[in-house]
C-alpha atoms as a printed R data frame, in Angstrom:
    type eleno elety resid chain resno       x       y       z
1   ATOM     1    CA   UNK     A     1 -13.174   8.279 -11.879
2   ATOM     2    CA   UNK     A     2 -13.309   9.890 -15.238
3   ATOM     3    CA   UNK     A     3  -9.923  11.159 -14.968
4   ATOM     4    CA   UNK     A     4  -9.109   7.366 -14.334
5   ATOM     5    CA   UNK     A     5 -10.508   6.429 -17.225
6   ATOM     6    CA   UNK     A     6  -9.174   8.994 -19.400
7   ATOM     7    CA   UNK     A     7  -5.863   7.864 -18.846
8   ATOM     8    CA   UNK     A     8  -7.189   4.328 -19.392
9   ATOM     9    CA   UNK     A     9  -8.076   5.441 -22.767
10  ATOM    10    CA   UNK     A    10  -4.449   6.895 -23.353
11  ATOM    11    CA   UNK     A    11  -3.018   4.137 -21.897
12  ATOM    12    CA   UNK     A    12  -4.483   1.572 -24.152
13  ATOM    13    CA   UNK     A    13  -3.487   4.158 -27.305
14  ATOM    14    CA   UNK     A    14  -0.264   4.387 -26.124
15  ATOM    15    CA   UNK     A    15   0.170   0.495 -26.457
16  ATOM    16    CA   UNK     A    16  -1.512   0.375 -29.947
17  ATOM    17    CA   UNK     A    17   1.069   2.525 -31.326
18  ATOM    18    CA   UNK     A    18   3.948   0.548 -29.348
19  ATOM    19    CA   UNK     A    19   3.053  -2.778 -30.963
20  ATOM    20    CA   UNK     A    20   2.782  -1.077 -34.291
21  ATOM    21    CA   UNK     A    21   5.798   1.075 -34.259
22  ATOM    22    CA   UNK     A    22   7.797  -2.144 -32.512
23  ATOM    23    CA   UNK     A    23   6.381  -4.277 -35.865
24  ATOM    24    CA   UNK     A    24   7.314  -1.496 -38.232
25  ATOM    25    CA   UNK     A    25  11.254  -1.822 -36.479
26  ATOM    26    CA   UNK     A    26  11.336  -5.479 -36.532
27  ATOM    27    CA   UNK     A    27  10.316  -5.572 -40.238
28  ATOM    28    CA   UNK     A    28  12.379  -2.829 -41.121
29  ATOM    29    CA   UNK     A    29  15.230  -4.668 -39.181
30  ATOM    30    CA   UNK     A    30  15.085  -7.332 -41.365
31  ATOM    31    CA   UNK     A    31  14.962  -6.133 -44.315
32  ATOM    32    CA   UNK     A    32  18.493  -3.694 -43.344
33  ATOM    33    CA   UNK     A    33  19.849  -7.728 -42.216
34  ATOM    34    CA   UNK     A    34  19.563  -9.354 -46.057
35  ATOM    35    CA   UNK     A    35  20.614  -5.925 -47.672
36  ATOM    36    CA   UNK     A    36  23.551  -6.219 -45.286
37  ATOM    37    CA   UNK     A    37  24.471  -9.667 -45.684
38  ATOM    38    CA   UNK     A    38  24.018  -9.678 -49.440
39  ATOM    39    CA   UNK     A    39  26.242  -6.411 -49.901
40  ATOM    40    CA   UNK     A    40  29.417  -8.372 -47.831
41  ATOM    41    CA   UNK     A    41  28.722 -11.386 -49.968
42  ATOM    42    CA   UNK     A    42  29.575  -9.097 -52.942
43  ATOM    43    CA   UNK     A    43  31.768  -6.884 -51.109
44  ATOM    44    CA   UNK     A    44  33.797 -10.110 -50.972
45  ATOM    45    CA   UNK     A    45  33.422 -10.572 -54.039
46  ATOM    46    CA   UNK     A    46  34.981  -8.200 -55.565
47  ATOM    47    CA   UNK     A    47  38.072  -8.377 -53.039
48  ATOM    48    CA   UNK     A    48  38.616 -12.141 -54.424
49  ATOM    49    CA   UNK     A    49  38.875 -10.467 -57.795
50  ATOM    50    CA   UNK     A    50  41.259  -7.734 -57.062
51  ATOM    51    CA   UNK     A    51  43.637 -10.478 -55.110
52  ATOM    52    CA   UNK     A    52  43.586 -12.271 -57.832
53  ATOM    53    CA   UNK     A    53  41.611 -15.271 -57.038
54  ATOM    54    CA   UNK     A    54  38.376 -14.685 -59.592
55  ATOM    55    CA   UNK     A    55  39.463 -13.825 -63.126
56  ATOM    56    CA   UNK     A    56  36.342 -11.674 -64.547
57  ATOM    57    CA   UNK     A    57  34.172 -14.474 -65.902
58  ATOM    58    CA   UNK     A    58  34.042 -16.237 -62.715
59  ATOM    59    CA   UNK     A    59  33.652 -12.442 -60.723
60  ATOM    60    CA   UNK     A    60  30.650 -11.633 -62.894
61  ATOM    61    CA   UNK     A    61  29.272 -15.101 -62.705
62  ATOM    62    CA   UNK     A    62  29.502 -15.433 -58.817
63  ATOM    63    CA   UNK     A    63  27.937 -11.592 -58.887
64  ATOM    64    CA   UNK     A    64  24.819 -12.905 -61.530
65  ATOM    65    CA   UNK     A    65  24.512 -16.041 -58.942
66  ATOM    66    CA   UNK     A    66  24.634 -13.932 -55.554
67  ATOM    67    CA   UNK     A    67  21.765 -11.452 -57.306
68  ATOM    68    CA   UNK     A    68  19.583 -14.532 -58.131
69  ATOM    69    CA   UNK     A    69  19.446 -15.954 -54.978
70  ATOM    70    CA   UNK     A    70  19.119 -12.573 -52.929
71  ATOM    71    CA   UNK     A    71  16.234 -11.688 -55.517
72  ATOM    72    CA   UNK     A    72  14.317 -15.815 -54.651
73  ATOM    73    CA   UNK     A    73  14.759 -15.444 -51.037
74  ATOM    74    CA   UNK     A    74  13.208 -11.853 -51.151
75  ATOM    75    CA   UNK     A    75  10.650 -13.299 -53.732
76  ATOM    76    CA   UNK     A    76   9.972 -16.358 -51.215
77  ATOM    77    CA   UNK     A    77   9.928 -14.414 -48.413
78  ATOM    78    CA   UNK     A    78   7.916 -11.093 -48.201
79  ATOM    79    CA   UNK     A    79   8.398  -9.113 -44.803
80  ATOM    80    CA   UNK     A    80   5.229  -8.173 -43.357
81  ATOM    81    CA   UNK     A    81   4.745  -4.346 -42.790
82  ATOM    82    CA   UNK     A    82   2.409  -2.433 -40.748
83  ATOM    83    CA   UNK     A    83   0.155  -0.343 -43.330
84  ATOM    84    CA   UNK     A    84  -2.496   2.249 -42.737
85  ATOM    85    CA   UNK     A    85  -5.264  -0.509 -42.303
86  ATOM    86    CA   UNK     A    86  -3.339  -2.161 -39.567
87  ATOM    87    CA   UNK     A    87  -2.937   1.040 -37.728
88  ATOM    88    CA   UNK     A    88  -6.861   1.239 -37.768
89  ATOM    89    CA   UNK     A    89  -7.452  -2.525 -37.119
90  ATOM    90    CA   UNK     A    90  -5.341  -1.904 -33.890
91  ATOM    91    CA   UNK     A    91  -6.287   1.067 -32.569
92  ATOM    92    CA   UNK     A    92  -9.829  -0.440 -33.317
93  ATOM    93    CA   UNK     A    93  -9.628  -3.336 -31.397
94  ATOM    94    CA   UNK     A    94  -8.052  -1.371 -28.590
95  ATOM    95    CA   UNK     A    95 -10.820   1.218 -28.830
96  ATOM    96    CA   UNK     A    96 -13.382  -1.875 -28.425
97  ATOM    97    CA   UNK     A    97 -11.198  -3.605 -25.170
98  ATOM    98    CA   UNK     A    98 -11.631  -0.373 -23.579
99  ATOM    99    CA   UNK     A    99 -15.273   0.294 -24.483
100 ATOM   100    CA   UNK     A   100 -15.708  -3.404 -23.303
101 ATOM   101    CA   UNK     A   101 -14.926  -3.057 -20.168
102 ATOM   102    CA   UNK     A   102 -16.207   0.137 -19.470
103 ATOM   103    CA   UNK     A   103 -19.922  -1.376 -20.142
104 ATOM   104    CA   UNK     A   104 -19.057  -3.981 -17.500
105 ATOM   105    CA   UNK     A   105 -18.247  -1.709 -15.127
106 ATOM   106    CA   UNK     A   106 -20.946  -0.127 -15.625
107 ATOM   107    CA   UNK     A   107 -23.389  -2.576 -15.310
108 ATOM   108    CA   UNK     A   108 -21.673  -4.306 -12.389
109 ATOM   109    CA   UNK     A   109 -20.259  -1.313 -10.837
110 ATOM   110    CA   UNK     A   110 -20.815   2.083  -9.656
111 ATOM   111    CA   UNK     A   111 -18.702   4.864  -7.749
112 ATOM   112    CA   UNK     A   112 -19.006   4.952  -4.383
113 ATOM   113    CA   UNK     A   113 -20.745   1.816  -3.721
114 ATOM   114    CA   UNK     A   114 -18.959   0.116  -0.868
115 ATOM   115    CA   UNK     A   115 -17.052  -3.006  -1.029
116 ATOM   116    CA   UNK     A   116 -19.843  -5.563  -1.519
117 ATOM   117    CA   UNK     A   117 -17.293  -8.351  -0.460
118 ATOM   118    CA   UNK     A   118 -15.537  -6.633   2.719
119 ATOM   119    CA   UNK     A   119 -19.729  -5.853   3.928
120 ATOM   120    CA   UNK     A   120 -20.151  -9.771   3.363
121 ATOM   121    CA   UNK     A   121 -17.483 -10.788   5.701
122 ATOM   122    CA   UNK     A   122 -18.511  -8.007   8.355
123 ATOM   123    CA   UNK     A   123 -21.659  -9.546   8.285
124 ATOM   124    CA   UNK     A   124 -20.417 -13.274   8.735
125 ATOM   125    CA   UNK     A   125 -18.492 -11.695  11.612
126 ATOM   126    CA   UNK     A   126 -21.144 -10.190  13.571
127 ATOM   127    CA   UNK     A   127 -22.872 -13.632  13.911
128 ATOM   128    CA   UNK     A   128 -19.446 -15.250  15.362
129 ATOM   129    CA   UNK     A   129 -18.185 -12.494  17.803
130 ATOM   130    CA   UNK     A   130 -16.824 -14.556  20.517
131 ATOM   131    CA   UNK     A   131 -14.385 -15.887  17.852
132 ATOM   132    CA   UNK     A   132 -12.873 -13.146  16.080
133 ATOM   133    CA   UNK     A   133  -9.654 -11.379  15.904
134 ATOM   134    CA   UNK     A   134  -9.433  -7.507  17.280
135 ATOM   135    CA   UNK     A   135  -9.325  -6.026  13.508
136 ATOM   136    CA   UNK     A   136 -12.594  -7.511  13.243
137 ATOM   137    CA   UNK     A   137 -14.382  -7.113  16.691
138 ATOM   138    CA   UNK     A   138 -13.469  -3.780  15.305
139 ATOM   139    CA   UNK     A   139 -14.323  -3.944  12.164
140 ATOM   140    CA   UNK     A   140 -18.115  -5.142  13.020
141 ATOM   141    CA   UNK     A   141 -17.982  -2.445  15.940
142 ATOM   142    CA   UNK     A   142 -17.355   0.141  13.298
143 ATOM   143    CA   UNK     A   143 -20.669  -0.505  11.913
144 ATOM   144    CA   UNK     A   144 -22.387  -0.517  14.784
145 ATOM   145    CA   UNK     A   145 -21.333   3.069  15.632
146 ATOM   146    CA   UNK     A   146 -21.878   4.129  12.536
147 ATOM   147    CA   UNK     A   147 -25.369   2.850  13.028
148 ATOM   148    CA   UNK     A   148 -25.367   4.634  16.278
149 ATOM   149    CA   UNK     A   149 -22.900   7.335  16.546
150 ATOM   150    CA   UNK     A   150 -24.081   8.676  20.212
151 ATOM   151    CA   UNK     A   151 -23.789   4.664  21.249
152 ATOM   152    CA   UNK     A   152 -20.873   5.430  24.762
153 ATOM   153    CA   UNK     A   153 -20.870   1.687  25.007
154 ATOM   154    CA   UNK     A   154 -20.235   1.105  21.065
155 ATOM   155    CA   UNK     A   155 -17.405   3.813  21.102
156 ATOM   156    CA   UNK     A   156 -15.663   2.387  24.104
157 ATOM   157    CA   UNK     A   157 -15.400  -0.997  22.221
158 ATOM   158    CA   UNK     A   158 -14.711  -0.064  19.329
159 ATOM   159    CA   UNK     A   159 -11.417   1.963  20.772
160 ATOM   160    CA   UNK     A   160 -10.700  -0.958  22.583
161 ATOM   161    CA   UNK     A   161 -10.287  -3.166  19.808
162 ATOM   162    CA   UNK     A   162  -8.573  -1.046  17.958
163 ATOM   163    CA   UNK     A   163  -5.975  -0.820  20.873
164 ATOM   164    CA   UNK     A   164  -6.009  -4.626  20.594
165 ATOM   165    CA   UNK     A   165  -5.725  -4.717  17.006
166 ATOM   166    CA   UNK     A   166  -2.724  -2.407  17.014
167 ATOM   167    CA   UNK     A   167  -4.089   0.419  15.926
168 ATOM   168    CA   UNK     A   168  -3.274   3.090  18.301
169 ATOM   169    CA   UNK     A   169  -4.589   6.040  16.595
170 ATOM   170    CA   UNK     A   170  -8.094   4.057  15.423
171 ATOM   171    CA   UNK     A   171  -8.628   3.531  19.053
172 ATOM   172    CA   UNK     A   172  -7.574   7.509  19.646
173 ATOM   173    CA   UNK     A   173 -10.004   8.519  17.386
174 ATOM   174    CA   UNK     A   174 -12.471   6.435  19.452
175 ATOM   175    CA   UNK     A   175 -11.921   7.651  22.532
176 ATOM   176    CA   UNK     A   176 -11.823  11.164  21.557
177 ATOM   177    CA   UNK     A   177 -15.406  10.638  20.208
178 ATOM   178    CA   UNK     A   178 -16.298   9.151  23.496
179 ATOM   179    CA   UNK     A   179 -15.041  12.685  25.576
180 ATOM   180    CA   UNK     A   180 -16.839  14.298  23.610
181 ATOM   181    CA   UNK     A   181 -20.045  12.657  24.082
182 ATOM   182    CA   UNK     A   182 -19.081  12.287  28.243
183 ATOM   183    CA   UNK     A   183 -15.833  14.636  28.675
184 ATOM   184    CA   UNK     A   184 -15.922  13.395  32.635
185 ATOM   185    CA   UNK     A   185 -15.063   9.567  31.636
186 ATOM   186    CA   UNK     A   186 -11.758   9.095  33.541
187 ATOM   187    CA   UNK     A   187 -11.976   5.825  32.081
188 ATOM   188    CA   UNK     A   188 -11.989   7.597  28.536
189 ATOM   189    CA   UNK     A   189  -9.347   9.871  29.241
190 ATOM   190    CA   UNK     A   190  -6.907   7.485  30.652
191 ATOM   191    CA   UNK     A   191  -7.457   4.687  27.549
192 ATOM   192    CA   UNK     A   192  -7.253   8.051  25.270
193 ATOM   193    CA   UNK     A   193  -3.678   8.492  26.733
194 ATOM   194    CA   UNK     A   194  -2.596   4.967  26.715
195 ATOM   195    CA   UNK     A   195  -3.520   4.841  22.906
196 ATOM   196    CA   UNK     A   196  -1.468   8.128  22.325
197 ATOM   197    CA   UNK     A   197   2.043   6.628  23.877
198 ATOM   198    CA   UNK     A   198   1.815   3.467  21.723
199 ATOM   199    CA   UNK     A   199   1.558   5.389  18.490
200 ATOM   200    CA   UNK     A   200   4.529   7.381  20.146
201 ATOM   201    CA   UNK     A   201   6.198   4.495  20.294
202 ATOM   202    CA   UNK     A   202   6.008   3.676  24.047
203 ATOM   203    CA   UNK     A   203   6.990   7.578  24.886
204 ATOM   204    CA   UNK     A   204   4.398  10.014  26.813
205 ATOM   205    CA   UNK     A   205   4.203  12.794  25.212
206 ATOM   206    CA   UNK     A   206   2.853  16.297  25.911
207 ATOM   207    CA   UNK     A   207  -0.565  15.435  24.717
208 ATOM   208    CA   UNK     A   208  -0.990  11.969  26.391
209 ATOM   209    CA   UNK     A   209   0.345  13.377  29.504
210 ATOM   210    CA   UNK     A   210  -2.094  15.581  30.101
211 ATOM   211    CA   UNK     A   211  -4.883  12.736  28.819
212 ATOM   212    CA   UNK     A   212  -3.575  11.337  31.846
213 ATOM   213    CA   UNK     A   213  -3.739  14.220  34.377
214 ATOM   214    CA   UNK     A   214  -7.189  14.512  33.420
215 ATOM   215    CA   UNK     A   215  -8.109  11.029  34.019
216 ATOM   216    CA   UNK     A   216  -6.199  10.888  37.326
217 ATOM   217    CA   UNK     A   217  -8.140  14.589  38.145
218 ATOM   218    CA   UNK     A   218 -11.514  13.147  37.362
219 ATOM   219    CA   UNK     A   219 -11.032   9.576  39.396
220 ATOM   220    CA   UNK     A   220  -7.900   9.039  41.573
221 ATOM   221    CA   UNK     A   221  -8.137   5.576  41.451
222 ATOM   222    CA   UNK     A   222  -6.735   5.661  37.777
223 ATOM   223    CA   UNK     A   223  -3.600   3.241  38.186
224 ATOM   224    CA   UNK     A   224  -2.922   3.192  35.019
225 ATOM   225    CA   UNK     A   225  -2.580   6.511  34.093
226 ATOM   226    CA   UNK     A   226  -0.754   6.729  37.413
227 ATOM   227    CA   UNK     A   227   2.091   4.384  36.150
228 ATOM   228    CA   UNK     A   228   2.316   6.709  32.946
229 ATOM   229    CA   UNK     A   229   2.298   9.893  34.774
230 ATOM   230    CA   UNK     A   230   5.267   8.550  36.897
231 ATOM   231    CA   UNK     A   231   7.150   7.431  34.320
232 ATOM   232    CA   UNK     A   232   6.626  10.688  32.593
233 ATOM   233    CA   UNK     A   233   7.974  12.206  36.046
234 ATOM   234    CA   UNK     A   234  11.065  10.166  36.152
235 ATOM   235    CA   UNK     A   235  12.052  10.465  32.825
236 ATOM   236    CA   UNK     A   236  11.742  13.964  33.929
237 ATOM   237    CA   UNK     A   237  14.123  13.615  36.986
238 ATOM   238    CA   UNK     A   238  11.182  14.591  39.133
239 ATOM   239    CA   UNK     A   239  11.160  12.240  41.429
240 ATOM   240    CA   UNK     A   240   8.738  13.856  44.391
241 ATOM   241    CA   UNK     A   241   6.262  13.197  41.473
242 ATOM   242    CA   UNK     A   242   6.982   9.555  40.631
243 ATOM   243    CA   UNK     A   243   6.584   9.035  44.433
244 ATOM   244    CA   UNK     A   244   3.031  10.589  44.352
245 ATOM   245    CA   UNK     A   245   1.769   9.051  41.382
246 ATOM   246    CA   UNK     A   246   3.330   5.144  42.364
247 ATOM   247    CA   UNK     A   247   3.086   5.025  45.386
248 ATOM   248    CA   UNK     A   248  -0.960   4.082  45.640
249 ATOM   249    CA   UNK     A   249  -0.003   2.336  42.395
250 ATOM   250    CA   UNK     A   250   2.321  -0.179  44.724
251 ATOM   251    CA   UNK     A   251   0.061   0.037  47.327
252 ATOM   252    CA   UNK     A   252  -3.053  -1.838  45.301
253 ATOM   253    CA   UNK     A   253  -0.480  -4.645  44.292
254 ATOM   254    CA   UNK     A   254   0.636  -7.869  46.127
255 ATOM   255    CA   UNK     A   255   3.590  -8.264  47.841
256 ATOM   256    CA   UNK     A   256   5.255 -10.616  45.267
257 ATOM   257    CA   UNK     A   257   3.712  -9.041  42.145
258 ATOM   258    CA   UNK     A   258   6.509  -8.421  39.905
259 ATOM   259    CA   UNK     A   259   5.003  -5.343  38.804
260 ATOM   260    CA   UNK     A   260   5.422  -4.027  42.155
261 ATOM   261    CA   UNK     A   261   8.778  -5.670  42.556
262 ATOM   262    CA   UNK     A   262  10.148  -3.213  39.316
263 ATOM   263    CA   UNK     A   263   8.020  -0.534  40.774
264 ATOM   264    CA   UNK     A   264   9.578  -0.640  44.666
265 ATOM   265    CA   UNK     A   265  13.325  -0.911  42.207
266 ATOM   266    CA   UNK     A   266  12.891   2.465  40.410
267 ATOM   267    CA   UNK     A   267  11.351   4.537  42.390
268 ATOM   268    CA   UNK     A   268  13.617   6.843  43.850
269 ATOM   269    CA   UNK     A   269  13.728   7.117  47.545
270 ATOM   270    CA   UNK     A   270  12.820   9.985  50.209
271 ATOM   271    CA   UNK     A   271  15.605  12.502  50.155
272 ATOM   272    CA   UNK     A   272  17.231  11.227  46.815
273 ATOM   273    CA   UNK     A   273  16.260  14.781  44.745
């Protein structure tokens, strides 16, 4: 936070002297454009007189006029230039902005204080839970493991909404608190490994795999993690092991289930290795 404000600070310095050197340019801008246009007035001037055009009374009297009226506009209009005391009245009032709202944040404010607004809405949301959205079932069941980090029940929801929220490795995190606290939830494991192929994009990897073996080790009756496992054998080629893991998998489901329709389609037969 200081650093933040340090470069506030510099920041609102580096501005000051922007605006001032930008006014010093424009001023000194102008003042180049009327030396410029008054020298080609005379620079013209004087080629009228060589070609012949001016004879030297009517040269040095268009020259007398062209000084006059260079001298009145200057006269009537005096370009503004940054001094010294601008500089300071500046910097000054940038000094003060700063200083400003550093007291407000101070007395409004403090580091580390959490998001009064966001802890508002939370609680709106724990008084309405059978209409909110995933993000904040899970937001609200955030709190209440935080309240209650040993809470099985608490974890378990919370990685389930984070599943449902689309947030695969939220609800990872979950679950992995949840083994810890009861490493023989098959349940657990099997969610754990479900969570791990959506944030591989649909693909089970190494490390859901064996989330899966363990859930399927602790309680047979897994299906899920059976489907996974088999598709992690036939991607594999293995196809003794996609018969193993689906086949109680198409055994549990109706006749006309689609499910078990794809299932009974891809599944390699007896005798096809």
């Amino acid at each position: 936070m200081i650093a933040f404000w340090m470069m506030t600070g510099l920041a609102a310095a580096l501005a000051g002297l922007l605006v001032l050197a930008g006014a010093r340019r424009g001023a000194d801008a102008a003042v180049e454009a009327d030396s410029d246009a008054g020298t080609r007035e005379l620079d013209e001037l004087d080629r009228l007189k060589a070609r012949g055009l001016l004879d030297d009374a009517a040269h040095a009297a268009a020259r007398a006029e062209a000084g006059r009226r260079l001298l009145a506009q200057g006269a009537a209009a005096p370009r503004p230039v940054a001094g010294s005391k601008d500089r300071l009245w500046v910097l000054g009032g940038l000094a003060a902005a700063v200083a400003a709202a550093l007291g407000l944040y101070v007395a409004t404010g403090w580091p580390g204080l959490p998001d009064q607004a966001y802890e508002t809405r939370v609680d709106a949301w724990s008084t309405q839970l059978e209409t909110l959205e995933p993000a904040q079932l899970a937001a609200v069941t955030a709190r209440v493991v935080k309240e209650r980090p040993g809470d099985r029940q608490a974890l378990a929801m919370l990685g389930a909404a984070r599943f449902a929220a689309d947030d695969p490795l939220g609800a990872a995190s979950a679950f992995r608190r949840l083994i810890e606290l009861d490493p023989k939830d098959a349940q657990a494991w099997a969610r754990l490994g479900e969570s791990l192929v959506r944030a591989n994009d649909g693909k089970v990897g190494g490390d859901a795999e064996a989330a899966f073996i363990q859930a399927v080790k602790l309680d047979p009756e897994q299906l899920g993690a059976r489907f996974f496992l088999g598709e992690a054998a036939l991607s594999r080629g293995d196809a003794a092991a996609v018969r193993v893991m689906w086949s109680p998998l198409i055994a549990a489901l109706e006749p006309t289930d689609p499910r078990r329709i794809d299932l009974e389609r891809r599944m390699p037969k007896a005798g096809a290795e």
